[in-house]
N, C-alpha and C positions, 0 to 999 in steps of 0.2 A: 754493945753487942754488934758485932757483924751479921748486915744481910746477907742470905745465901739465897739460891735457888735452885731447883732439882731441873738437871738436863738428861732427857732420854734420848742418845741417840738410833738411827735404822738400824744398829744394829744388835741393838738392844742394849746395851751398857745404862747406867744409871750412875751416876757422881751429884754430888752436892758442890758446889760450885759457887763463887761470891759475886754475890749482886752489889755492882758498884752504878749502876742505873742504865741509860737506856742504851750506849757503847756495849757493856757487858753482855745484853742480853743479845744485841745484833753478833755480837761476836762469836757467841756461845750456839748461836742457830745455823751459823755461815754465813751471815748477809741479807742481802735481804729487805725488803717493807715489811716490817711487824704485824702481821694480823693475832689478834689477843681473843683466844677462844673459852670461852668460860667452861669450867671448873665445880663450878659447885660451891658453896660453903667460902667465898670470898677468895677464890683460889683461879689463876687463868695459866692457859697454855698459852707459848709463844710461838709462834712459827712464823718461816716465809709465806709472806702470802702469795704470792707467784709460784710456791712449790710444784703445783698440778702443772700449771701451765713447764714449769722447768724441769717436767717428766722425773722429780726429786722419786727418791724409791719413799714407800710406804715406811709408815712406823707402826708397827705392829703393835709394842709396849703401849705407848701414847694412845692410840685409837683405840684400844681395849680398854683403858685408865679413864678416856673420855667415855666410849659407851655404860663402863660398869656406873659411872657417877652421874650421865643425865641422860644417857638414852637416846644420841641422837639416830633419827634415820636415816637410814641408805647413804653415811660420809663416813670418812676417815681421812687421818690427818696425816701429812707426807715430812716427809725433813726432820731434821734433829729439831727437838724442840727445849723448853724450859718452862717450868710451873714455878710461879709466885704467888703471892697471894696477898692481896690488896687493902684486907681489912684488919684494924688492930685487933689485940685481943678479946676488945669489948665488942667486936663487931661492927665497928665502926669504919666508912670509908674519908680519910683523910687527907689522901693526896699521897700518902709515904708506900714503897713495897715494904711486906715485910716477909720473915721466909716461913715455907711452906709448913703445914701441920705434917710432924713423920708420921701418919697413920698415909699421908700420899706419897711417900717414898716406902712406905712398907709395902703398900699394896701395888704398886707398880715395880717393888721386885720380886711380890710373889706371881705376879704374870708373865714376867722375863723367864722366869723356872719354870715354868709350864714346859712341860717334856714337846709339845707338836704347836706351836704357837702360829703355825705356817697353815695351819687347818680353818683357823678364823674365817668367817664369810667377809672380813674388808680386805684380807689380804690379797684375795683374790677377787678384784671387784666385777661384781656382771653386769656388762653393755646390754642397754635394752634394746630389743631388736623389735623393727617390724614388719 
């Protein structure tokens, strides 16, 4: 069975995509130092980690995909990214990727269809002022 992995990119597009390991995944984000942001359910996002710092544009799709699954505070995530997922089907973490559950590529292209996905409070992020 071929590894895959779901890439969302800024501009919202969504493809499944083959994971041949860690080349694939740099390749599929743009470059890059990999930072592996968790997911949920044995499942992580790939991104640059320098994105913020490389003024990369926001991912709307992603950030929404990350908020609806753990809720983080006051972040979102910039740059094309790639969801894999880590644990076999038993649950298990063993060293291997394996590819994503499609209940996370369904649900991150029902947030791509969102008619005003630009309305998001990350997309427009607010500087604290004092």
């Amino acid at each position: 069975m071929t590894k895959t992995m779901i890439r969302i990119t800024t501009d919202g597009s969504i493809s499944e995509i083959p994971n041949t390991g860690y080349e694939s995944i740099v390749a599929a984000i743009g470059g890059g130092y990999l930072e592996a942001i968790p997911m949920g359910e044995g499942h992580a996002a790939y991104i640059d980690e320098e994105g913020k710092l490389k003024n990369l544009p926001i991912n709307p799709v992603a950030s929404f995909l990350w908020y609806k699954r753990l809720r983080p505070m006051n972040d979102f995530l910039v740059g094309d990214c790639v969801i894999v997922r880590s644990v076999n089907d038993e649950g298990e973490l063993d060293g291997e990727d394996y590819s994503p559950l499609p209940e996370i590529r369904e649900t991150a292209e029902r947030i791509a269809s969102m008619d005003d996905l630009s309305r998001c409070a990350f997309v427009k992020p607010v500087r604290a002022t004092t």
